[in-house]
Backbone bond lengths (Angstrom), bond angles and torsions (degrees), N, CA, C in turn:
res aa  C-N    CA-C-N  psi(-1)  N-CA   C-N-CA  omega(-1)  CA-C   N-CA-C  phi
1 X - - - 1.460 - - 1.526 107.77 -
2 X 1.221 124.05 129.95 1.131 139.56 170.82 1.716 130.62 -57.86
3 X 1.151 133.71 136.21 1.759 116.82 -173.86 1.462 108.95 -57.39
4 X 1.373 119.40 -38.63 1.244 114.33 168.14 1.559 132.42 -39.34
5 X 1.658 100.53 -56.81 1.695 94.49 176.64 1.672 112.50 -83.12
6 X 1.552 100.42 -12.77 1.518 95.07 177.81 2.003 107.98 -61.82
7 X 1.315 94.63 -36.90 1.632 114.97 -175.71 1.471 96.17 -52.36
8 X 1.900 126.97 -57.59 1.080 113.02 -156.54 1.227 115.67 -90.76
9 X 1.328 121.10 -8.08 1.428 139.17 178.55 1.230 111.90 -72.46
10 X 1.549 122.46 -36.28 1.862 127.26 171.56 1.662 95.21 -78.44
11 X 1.399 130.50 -35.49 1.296 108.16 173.75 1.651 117.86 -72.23
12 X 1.028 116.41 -18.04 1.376 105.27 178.90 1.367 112.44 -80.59
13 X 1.503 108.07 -54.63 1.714 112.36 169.67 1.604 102.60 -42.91
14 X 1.205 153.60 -47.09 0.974 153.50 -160.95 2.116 108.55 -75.21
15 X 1.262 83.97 -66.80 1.685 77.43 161.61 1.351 141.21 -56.30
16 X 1.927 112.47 -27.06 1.391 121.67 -178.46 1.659 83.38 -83.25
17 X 1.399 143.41 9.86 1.591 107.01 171.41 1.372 87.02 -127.07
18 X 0.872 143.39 24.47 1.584 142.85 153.92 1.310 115.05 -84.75
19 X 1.261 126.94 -34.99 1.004 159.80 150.93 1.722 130.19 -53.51
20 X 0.971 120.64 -42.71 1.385 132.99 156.21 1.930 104.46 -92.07
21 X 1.370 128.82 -21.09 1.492 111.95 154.90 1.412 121.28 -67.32
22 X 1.543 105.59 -13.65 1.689 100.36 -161.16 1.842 90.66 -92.63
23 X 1.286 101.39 -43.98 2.018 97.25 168.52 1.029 115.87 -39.64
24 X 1.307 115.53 -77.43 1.599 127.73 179.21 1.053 99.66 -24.23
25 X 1.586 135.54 -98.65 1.108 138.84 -165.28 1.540 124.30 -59.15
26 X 1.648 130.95 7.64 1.128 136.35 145.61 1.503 143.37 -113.49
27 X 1.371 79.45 46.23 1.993 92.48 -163.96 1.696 102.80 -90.41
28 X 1.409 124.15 28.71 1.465 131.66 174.85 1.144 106.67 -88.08
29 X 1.324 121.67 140.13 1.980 125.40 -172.53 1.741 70.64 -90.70
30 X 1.634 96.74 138.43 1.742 122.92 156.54 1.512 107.55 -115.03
31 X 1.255 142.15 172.70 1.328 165.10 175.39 1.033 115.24 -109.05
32 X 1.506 127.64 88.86 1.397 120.68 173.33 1.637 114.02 -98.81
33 X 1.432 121.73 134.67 1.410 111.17 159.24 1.170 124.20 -108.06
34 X 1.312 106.20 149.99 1.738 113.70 169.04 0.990 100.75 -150.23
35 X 1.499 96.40 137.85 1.657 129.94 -151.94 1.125 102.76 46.90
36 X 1.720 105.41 -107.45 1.462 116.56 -150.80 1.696 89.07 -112.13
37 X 1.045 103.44 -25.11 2.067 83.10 178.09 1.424 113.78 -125.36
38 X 1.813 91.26 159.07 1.374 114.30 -152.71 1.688 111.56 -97.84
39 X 1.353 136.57 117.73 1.075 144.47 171.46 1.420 137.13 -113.74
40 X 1.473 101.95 133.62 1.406 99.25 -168.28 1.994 111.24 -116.66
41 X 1.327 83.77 134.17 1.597 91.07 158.85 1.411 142.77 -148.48
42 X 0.849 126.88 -145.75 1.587 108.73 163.23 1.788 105.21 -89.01
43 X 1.506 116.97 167.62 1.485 111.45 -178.12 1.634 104.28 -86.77
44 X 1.318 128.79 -34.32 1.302 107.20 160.17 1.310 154.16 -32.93
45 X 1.591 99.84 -46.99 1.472 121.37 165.72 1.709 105.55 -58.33
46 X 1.302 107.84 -58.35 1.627 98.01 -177.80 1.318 110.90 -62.04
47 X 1.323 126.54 -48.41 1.381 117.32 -168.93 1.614 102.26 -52.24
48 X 1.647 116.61 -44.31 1.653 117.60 172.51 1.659 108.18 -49.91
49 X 0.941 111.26 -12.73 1.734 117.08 -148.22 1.937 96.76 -90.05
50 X 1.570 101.59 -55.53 1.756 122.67 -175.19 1.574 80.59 -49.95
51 X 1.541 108.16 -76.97 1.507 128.94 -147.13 1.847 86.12 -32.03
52 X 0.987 116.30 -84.78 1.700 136.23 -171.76 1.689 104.59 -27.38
53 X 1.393 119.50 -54.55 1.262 114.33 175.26 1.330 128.18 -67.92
54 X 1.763 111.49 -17.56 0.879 115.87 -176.59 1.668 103.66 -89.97
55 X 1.086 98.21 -49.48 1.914 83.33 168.90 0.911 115.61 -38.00
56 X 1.608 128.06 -63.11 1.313 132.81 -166.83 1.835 122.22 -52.44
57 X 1.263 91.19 -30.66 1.251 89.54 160.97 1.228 139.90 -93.82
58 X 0.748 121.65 -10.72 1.728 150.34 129.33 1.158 105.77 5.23
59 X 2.046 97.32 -95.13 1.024 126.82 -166.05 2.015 104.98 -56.54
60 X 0.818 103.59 -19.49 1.739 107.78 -157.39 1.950 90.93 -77.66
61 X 1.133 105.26 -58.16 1.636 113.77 173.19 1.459 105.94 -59.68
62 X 1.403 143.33 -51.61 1.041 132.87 162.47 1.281 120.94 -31.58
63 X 1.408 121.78 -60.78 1.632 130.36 163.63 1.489 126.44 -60.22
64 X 0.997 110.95 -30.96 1.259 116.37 146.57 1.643 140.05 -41.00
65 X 1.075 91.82 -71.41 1.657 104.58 166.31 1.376 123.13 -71.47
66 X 1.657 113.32 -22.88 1.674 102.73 158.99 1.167 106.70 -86.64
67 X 1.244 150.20 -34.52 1.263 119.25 131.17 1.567 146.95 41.80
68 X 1.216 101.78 -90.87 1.242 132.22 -151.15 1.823 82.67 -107.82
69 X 1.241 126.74 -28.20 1.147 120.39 -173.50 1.655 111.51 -72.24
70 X 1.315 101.18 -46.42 1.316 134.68 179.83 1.244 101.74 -37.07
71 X 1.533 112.28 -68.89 1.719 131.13 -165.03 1.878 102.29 -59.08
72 X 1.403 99.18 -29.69 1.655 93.81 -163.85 1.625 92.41 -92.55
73 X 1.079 150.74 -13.13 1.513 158.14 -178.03 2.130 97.04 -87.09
74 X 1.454 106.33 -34.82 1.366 103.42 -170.66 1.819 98.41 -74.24
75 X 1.499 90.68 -60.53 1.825 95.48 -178.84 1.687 120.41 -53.87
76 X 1.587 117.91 -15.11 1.498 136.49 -174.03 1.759 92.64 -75.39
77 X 0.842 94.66 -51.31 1.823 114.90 -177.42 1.393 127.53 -49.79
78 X 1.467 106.81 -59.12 1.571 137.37 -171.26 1.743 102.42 -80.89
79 X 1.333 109.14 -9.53 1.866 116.50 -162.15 1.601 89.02 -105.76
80 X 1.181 124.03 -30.61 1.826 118.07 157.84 1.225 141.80 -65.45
């Protein structure tokens, strides 16, 4: 095995127990509302829940803005 996968293999082991510490220690049902109704789950799941939307939105502005980068590199192009 190479230092490389040895490298990525302690990062993964390292994240799958960061990850199973952060469960463990959030397996309490919380009450979240939005809007008008009230939901319950465990706090793990939501904390999984933010994390996910927040990527997602992330990624959406990321694509976005190359995008928009794209269009102004196409019209930079087509004007020569």
């Amino acid at each position: 095995m190479t230092t490389g996968k040895k490298i990525r293999l302690g990062i993964i082991v390292a994240l799958v127990a960061i990850a199973a510490i952060v469960i463990l220690q959030n397996r309490e049902q919380v009450t979240t509302k939005i809007l008008f109704a009230s939901i319950e789950m465990p706090q793990a799941f939501l904390l999984f829940l933010t994390f996910v939307l927040g990527a997602l939105a992330g990624f959406i502005l990321a694509y976005m803005r190359l995008g928009s980068r794209l269009n102004a590199v196409q019209k930079s192009i087509s004007k020569k």
